[in-house]
C-alpha positions as CSV (number, residue, x, y, z in Angstrom):
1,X,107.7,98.4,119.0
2,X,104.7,96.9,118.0
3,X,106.4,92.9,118.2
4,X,107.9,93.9,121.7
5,X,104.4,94.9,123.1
6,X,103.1,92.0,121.5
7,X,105.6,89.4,122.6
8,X,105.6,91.1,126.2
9,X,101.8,90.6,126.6
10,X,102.2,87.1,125.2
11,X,104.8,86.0,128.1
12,X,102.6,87.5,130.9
13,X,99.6,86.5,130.0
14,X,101.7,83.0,129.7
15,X,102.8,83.6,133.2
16,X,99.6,84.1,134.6
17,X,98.0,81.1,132.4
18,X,100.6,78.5,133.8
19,X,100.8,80.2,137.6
20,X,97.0,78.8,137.3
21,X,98.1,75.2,135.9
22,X,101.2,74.8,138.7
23,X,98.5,74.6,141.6
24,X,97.2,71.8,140.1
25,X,100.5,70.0,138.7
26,X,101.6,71.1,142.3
27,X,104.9,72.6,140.8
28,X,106.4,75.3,142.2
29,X,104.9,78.5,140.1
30,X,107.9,80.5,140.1
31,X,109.7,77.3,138.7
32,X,106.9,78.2,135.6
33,X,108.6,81.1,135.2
34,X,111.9,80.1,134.7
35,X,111.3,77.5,132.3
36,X,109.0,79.9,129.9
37,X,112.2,82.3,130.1
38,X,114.4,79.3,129.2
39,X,111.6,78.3,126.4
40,X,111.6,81.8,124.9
41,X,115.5,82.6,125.1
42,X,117.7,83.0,122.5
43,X,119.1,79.1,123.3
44,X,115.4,77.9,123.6
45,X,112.2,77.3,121.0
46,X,111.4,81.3,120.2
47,X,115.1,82.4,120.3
48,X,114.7,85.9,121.4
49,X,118.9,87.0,121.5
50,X,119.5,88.3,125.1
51,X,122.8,88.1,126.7
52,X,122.8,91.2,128.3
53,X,123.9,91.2,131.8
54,X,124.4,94.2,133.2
55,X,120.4,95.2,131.9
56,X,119.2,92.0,133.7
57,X,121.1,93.2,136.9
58,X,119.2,96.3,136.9
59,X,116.0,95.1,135.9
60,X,116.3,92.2,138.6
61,X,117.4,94.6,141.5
62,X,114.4,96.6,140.9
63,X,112.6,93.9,141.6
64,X,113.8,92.4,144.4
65,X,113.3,95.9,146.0
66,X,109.6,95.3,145.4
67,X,109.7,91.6,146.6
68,X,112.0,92.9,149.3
69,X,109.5,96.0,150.7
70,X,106.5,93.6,150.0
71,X,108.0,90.8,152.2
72,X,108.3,93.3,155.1
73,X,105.0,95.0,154.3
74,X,103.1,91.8,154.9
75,X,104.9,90.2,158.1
76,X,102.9,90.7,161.0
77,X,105.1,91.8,163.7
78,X,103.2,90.8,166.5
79,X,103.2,87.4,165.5
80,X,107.7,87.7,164.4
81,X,108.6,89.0,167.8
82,X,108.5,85.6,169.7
83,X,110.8,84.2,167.3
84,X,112.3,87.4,166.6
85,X,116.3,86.1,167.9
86,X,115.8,82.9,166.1
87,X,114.8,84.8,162.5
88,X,117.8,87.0,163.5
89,X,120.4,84.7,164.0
90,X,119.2,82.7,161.0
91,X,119.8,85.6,158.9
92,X,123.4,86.8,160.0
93,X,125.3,84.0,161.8
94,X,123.2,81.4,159.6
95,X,124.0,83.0,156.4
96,X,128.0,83.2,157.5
97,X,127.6,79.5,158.4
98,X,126.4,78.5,155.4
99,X,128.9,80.6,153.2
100,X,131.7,79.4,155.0
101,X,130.4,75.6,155.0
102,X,129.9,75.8,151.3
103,X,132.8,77.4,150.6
104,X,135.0,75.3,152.5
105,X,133.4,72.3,150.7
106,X,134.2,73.9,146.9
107,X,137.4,74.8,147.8
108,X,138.3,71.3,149.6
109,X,136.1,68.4,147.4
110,X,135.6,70.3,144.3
111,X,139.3,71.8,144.3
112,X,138.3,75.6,143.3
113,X,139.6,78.6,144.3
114,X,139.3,79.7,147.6
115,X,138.3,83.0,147.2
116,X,136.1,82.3,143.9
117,X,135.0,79.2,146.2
118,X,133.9,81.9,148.8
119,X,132.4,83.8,146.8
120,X,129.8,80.9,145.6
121,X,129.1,80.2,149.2
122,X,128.4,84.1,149.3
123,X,126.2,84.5,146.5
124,X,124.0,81.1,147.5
125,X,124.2,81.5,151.2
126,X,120.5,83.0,151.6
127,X,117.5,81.6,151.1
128,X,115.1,83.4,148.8
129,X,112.2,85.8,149.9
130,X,110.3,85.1,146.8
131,X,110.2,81.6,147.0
132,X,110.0,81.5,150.6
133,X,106.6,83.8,150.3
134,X,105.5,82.6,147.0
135,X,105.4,78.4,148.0
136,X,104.0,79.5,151.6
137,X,101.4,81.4,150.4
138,X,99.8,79.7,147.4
139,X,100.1,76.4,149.2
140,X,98.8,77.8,152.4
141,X,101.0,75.9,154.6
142,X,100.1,77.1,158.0
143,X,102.7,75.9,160.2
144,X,102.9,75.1,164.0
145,X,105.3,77.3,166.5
146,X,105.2,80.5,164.1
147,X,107.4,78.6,161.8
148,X,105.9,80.3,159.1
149,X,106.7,84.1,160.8
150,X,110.4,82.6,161.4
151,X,110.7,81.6,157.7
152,X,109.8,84.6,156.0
153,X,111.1,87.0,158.3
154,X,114.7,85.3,157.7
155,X,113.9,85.2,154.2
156,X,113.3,88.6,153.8
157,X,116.3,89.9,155.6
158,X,119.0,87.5,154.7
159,X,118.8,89.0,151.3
160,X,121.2,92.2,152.3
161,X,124.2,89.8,154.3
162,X,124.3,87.4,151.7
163,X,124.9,90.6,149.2
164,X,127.6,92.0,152.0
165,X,129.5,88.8,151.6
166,X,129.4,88.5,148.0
167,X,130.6,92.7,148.0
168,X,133.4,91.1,150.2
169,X,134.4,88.6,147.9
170,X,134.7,90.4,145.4
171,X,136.4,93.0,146.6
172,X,139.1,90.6,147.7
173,X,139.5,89.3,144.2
174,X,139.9,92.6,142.7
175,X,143.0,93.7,145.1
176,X,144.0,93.1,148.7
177,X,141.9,94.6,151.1
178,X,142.7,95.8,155.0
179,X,140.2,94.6,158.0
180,X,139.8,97.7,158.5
181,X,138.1,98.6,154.8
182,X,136.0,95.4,155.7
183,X,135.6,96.4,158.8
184,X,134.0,100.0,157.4
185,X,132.2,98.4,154.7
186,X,130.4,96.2,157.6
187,X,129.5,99.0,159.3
188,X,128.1,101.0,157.0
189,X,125.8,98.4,155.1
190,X,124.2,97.5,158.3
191,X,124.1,100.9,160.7
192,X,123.5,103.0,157.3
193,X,120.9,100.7,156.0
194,X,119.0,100.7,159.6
195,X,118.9,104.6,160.1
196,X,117.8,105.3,156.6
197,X,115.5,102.8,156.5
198,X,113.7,103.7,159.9
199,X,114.3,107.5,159.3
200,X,112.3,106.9,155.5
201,X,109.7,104.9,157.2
202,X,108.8,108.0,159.6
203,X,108.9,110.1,157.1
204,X,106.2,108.2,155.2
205,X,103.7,107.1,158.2
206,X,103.8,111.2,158.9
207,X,102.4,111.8,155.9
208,X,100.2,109.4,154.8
209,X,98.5,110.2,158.2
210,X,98.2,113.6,157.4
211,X,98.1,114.4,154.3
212,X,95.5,114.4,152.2
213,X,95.9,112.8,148.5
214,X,93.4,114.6,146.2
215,X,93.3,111.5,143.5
216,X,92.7,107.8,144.7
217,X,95.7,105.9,144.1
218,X,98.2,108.5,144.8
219,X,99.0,106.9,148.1
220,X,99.8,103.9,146.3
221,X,102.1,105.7,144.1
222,X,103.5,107.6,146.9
223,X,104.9,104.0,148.9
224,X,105.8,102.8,145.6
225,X,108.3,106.0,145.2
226,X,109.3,105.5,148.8
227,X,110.4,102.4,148.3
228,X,112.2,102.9,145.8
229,X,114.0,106.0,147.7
230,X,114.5,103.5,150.8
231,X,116.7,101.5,148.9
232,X,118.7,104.8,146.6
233,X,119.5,106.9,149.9
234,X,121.7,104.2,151.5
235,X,123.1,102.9,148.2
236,X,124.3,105.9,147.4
237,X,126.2,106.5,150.7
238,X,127.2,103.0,151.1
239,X,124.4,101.2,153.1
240,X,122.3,98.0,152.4
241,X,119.8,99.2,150.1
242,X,118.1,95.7,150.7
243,X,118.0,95.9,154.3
244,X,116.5,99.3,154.3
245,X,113.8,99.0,152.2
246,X,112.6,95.8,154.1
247,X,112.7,98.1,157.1
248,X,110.4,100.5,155.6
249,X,108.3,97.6,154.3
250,X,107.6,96.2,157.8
251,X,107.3,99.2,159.7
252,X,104.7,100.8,157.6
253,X,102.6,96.7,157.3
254,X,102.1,97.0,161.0
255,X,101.0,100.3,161.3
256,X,97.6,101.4,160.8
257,X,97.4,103.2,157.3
258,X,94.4,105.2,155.8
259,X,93.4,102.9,152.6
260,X,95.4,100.2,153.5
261,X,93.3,97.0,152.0
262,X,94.1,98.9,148.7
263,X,97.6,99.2,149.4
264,X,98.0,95.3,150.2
265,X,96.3,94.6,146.9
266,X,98.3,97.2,144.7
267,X,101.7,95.6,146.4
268,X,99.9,91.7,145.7
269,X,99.9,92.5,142.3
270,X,103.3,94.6,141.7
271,X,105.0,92.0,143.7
272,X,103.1,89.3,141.4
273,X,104.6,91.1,138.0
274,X,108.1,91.4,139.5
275,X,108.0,88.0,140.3
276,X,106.8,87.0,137.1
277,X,109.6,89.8,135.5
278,X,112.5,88.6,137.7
279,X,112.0,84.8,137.0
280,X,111.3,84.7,133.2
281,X,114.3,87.3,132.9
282,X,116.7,85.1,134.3
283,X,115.1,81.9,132.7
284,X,116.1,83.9,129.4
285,X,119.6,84.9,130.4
286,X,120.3,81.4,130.8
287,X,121.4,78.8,128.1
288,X,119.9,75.2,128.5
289,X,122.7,74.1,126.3
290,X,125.5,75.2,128.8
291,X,123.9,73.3,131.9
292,X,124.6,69.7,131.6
293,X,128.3,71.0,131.6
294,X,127.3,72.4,134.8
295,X,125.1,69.7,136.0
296,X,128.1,67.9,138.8
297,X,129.3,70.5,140.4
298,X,125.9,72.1,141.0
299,X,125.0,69.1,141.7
300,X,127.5,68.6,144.3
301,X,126.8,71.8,145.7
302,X,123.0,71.7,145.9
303,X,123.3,68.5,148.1
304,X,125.8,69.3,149.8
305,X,123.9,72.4,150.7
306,X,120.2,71.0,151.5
307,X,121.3,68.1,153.7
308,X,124.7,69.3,155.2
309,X,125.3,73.5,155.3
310,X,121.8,74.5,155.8
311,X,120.8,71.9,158.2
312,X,124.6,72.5,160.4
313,X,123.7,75.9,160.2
314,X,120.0,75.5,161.3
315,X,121.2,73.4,164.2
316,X,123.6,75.4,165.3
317,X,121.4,78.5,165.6
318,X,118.3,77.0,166.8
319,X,119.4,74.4,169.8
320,X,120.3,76.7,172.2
321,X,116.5,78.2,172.0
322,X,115.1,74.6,172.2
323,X,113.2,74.3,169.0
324,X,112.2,70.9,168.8
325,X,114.4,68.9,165.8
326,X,110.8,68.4,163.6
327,X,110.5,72.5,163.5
328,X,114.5,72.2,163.0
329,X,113.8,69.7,160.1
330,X,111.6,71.9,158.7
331,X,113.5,74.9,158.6
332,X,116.5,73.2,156.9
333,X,114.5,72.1,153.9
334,X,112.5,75.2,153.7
335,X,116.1,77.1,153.0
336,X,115.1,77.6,149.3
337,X,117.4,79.4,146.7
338,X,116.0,81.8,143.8
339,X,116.1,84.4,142.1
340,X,118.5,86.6,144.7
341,X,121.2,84.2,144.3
342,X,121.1,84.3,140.6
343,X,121.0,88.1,140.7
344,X,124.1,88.1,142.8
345,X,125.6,85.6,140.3
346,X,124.9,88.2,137.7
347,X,126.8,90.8,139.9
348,X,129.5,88.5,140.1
349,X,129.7,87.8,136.3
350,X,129.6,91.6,135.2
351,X,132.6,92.2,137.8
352,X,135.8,93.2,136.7
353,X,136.8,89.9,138.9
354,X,138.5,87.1,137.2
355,X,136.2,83.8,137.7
356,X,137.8,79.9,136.6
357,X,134.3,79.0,136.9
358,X,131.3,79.4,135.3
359,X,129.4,80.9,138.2
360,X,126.0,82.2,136.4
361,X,125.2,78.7,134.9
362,X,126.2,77.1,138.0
363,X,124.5,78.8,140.7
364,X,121.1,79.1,138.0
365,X,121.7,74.9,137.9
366,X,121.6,75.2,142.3
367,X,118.3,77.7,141.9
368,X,116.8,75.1,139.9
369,X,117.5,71.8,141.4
370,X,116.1,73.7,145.2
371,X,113.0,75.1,143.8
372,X,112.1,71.7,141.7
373,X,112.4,69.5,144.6
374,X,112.6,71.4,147.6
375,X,109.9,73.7,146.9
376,X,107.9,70.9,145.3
377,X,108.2,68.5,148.4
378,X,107.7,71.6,150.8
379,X,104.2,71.1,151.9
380,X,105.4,67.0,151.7
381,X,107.1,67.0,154.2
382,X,106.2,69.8,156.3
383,X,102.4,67.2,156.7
384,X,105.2,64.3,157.7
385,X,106.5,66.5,160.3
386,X,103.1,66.8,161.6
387,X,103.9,71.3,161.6
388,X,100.5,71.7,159.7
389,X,98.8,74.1,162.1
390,X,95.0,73.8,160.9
391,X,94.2,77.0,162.9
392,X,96.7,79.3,161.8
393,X,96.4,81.2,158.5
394,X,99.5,82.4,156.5
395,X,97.6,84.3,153.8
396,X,95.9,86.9,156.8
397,X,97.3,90.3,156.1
398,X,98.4,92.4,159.4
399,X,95.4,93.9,160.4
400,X,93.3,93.0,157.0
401,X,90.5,91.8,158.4
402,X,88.0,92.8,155.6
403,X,86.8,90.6,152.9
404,X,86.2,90.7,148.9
405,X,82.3,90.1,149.5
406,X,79.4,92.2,149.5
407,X,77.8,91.3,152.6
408,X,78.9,91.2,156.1
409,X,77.2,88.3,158.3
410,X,76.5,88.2,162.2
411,X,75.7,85.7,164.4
412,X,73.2,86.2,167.3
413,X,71.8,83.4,170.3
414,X,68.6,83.8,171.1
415,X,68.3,83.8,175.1
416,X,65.1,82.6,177.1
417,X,64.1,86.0,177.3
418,X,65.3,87.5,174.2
419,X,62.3,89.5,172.2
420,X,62.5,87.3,169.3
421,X,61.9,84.3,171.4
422,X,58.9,82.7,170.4
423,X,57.8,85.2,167.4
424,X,57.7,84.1,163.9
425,X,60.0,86.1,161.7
426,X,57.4,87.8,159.8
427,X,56.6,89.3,162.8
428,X,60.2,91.0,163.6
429,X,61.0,94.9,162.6
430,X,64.4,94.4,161.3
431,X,66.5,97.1,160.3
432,X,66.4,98.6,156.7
433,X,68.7,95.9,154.3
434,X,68.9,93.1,157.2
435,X,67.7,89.9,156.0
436,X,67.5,86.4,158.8
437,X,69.2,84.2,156.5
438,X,69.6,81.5,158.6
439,X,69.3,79.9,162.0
440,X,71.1,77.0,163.8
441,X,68.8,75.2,166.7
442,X,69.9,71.8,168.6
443,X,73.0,71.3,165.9
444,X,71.0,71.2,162.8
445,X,70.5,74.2,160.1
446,X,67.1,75.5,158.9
447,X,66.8,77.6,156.0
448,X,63.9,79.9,157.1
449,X,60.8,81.3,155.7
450,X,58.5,84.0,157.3
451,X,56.5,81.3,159.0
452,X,59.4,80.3,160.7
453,X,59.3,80.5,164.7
454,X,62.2,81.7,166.6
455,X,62.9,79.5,169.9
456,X,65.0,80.0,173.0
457,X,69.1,78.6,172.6
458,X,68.4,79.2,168.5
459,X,71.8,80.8,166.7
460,X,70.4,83.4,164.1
461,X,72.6,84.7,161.1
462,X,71.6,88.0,160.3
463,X,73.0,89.6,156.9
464,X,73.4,93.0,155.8
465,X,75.5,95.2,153.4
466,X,79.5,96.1,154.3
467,X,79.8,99.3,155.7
468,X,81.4,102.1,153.3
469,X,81.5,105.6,154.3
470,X,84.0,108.3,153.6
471,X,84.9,107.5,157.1
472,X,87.9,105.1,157.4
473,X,87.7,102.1,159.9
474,X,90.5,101.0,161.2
475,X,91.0,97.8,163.0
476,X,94.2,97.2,165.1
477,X,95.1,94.2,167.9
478,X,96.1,94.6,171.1
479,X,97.5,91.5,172.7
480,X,96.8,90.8,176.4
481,X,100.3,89.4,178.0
482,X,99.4,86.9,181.0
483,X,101.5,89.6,183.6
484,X,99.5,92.8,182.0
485,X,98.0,94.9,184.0
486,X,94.8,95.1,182.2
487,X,94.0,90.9,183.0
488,X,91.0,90.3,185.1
489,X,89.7,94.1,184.3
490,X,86.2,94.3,182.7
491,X,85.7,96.2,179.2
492,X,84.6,99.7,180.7
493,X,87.6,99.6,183.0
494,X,90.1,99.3,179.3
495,X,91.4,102.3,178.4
496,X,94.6,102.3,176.5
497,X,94.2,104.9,174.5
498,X,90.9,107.1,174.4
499,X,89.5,107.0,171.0
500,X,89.5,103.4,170.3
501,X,86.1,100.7,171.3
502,X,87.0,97.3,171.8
503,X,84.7,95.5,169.5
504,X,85.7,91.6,169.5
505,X,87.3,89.5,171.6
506,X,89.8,86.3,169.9
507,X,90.0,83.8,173.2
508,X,91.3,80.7,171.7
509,X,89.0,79.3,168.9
510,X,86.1,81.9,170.8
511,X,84.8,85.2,168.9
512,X,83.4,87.3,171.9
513,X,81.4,90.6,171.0
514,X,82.1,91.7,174.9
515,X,80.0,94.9,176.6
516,X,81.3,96.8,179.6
517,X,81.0,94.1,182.2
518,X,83.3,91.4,180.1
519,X,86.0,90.1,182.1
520,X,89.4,90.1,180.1
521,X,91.7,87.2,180.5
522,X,95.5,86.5,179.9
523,X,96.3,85.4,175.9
524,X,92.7,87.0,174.9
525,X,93.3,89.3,171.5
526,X,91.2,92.6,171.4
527,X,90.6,94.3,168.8
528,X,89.8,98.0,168.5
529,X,88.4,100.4,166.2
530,X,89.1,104.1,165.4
531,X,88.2,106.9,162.8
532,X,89.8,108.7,160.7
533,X,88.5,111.1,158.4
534,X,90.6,111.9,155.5
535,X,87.5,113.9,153.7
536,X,85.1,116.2,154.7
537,X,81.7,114.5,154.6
538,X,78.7,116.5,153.2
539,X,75.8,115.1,155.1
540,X,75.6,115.2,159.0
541,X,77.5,111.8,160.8
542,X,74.1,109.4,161.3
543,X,74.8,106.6,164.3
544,X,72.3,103.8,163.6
545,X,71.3,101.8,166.6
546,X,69.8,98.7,166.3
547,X,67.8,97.3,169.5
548,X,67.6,93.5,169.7
């Protein structure tokens, strides 16, 4: 007991030593993983014996249900509807494209099977969410015409069709099946995994919005268990257990929750250790030994698969909506392989179906070769494809728009008849813990002192502490379309719902802190605050004003 604690702390605090080391080798971190697991396996330097298969099944499926809800959780929905038919498409039609394409080339070139060559085009036929999120994310590769939205929204639903088609295969390999058992089987992955999934995350907003947990952290623990339900209620009747629990994930990211900054850091780090879990595990099922045997045929495959299937496929499906062939380009390499396709290998090699080929070592040889050099040359070649969008931001969490620091700043100009106009600062009553901690005049900065005099057209940065109250704030965006009936309206005249106050305006680059008389345009973003109290408060509400 003692040696398994001991070596399991050694390989995560491994983990998390060479995640820190791959930024700076620029190597794809979850290809980190993978080789410690190959380095600690029972064919690598430590030897550990693990051939188990079936246990690695269970253990990675339990993880991809956390990658899975975690993928959803953080997509912002607002920002995935405009390219909501693309993602789509990419995800259905493009993972049948790219299953049949592959197939059809094992079958034909490398003279397998056809069903067994089917069932590799099945199991390596979607693209990973993992590595999608993981490469995005710690590379912060903000891309132009919500590429990024597009790639991790078809990453994180492809998942449950490429695990329909491999069920397929295999199914046919085992006996002869009618269309209309496929047919069924269709069905009720898909319609199964939908209702569940929708009817688990209403379930869950209900309560966490009115029910009170008594211990902090119970909320966490009580999406963590409904996750985990989301994906054993369809299983168990047949649905996509996969599709549902990504459902769940993004219905409940892009709704306001009470404590939800906690809730995206718990999920950061879960999603973290099951990455870290899922990789090194498979990295240790594997044998280095039995991979240059491998080698061609994966070979063959992977190339085959980066510059012809996945591109087709791409092409096919984003044409007809115009994408322009750079965002096209960049799709097609960012089709990454991982640790889904390996788990679906593993379902494939624990099946009572008969395989001529090595299928594990082979598709493991295909997850290695994308995430080495696509996922290394990722942020490569999105910059030559000039998608680097230097005012979007991948890492911002739906609606997260609160910081890890202990002061909040805010920026005030000084007008010609301002009260602070012309007085030195000593001279100002600020508020209780306000300090002037900096001030911006004709382009240049000035650090100030108390002697310091404030002039007309001056930008002052006032700080002061975060607020914290047993209140919770919550911020949520409301988009203003160009044919909305709200454009041209000033501030007072906005009244969506009752209980919210529009307190900032996004116009372009523009922060606006508007009052009654603003004038809203078309594209601007407003966003609103409410309260809800989850507690009962002890002391009387205070409302501070602050006159300046």
């Amino acid at each position: 007991m003692a040696l398994t604690l001991l070596v399991t702390s050694v390989v995560i605090i491994s983990c998390i030593a060479f995640n820190k080391l791959s930024s700076r080798w620029g190597i794809p971190t979850l290809l980190i993983f993978i080789l410690l697991g190959m380095f600690f396996g029972s064919d690598g330097f430590v030897k550990i014996p693990f051939e188990n298969y079936s246990f690695a099944e269970q253990i990675c499926s339990v993880s991809l249900i956390f990658i899975m809800f975690y993928g959803g959780f953080g997509t912002r929905l607002k920002d995935a509807i405009c390219i909501a038919p693309q993602s789509i498409l990419l995800s259905t039609l493009g993972v049948l494209l790219t299953a049949l394409l592959t197939g059809l080339f094992c079958h034909v070139v490398l003279a397998m099977p056809v069903l067994e060559s089917f069932l590799i085009g099945a199991v390596i036929s979607s693209t990973d969410a993992a590595s999608v999120f993981s490469i995005l994310r710690s590379k912060r590769l903000n891309l132009k015409l919500h590429t990024a939205s597009m790639l991790e929204v078809e990453s994180g639903s492809n998942d449950p069709f490429s695990y329909m088609l491999t069920l397929i295969a295999l199914s046919l390999m085992l006996e002869p099946i009618h269309t209309g058992s496929i047919l069924y089987m269709l069905f009720a992955q898909v319609v199964y995994g939908i209702l569940i999934g929708i009817l688990v995350a209403c379930i869950a907003l209900w309560i966490l919005n009115h029910f009170q947990f008594v211990t902090a952290g119970f909320d966490a623990a009580f999406v963590l268990a409904t996750a985990l339900l989301a994906y054993a209620l369809p299983s168990l009747v047949g649905g996509n257990g996969y599709l549902s629990v990504y459902l769940v994930g993004l219905i409940l990211g892009n709704r306001p929750l009470p404590n939800k900054r906690a809730l995206v850091h718990f999920f950061d780090g879960i999603t973290g250790l099951m990455q870290m879990l899922i990789f090194f595990l498979l990295g240790l099922l594997a044998f280095p030994s039995l991979l240059p045997s491998v080698l061609l045929p994966a070979l063959a495959i992977a190339l085959f698969l980066t510059f012809i299937a996945r591109p087709l496929a791409v092409g096919l499906i984003l044409t007809p909506f115009k994408a322009p062939l750079m965002q096209q380009l960049l799709v097609s390499w960012s089709g990454l392989r991982g640790a889904s396709s390996i788990v679906f290998a593993i379902l494939a090699t624990i099946s009572p179906a008969y395989t001529q080929y090595d299928l594990f070592h082979i598709v493991f040889c295909i997850v290695l070769l994308s995430i080495t050099f696509q996922g290394t040359l990722l942020p490569f070649v999105a910059k030559k494809l000039h998608m680097i969008d230097p005012h979007a931001d991948v890492l911002k969490t739906f609606t997260d728009y609160t910081e890890e620091v202990q002061v909040q700043f805010i920026e005030l100009i000084l007008t010609a008849d301002h009260p602070w106009a012309n007085q030195s600062i000593h001279q100002l009553i600020l508020p209780p813990h306000t300090l002037l901690v900096m001030l911006m005049r004709q382009g240049q900065t000035i650090i100030p002192n108390g002697n310091t005099v404030l002039l007309p057209d001056d930008i002052v940065i006032l700080s002061a502490p975060p607020f914290e109250s047993s209140v919770s704030l919550e911020l949520t965006e409301f988009h203003i379309q160009p044919n909305s009936k709200w454009t041209s309206k000033t501030i007072a005249e906005f009244s969506p719902t009752p209980d919210h106050l529009v307190i900032m305006i996004k116009r372009g680059e523009k922060i606006i802190i508007p009052n009654g008389t603003t004038i809203i345009e078309a594209h601007d973003t407003l966003v609103m605050s409410s309260n809800r109290i989850h507690k009962k408060i002890s002391h009387p509400p205070i409302t501070p004003t602050l006159e300046i």
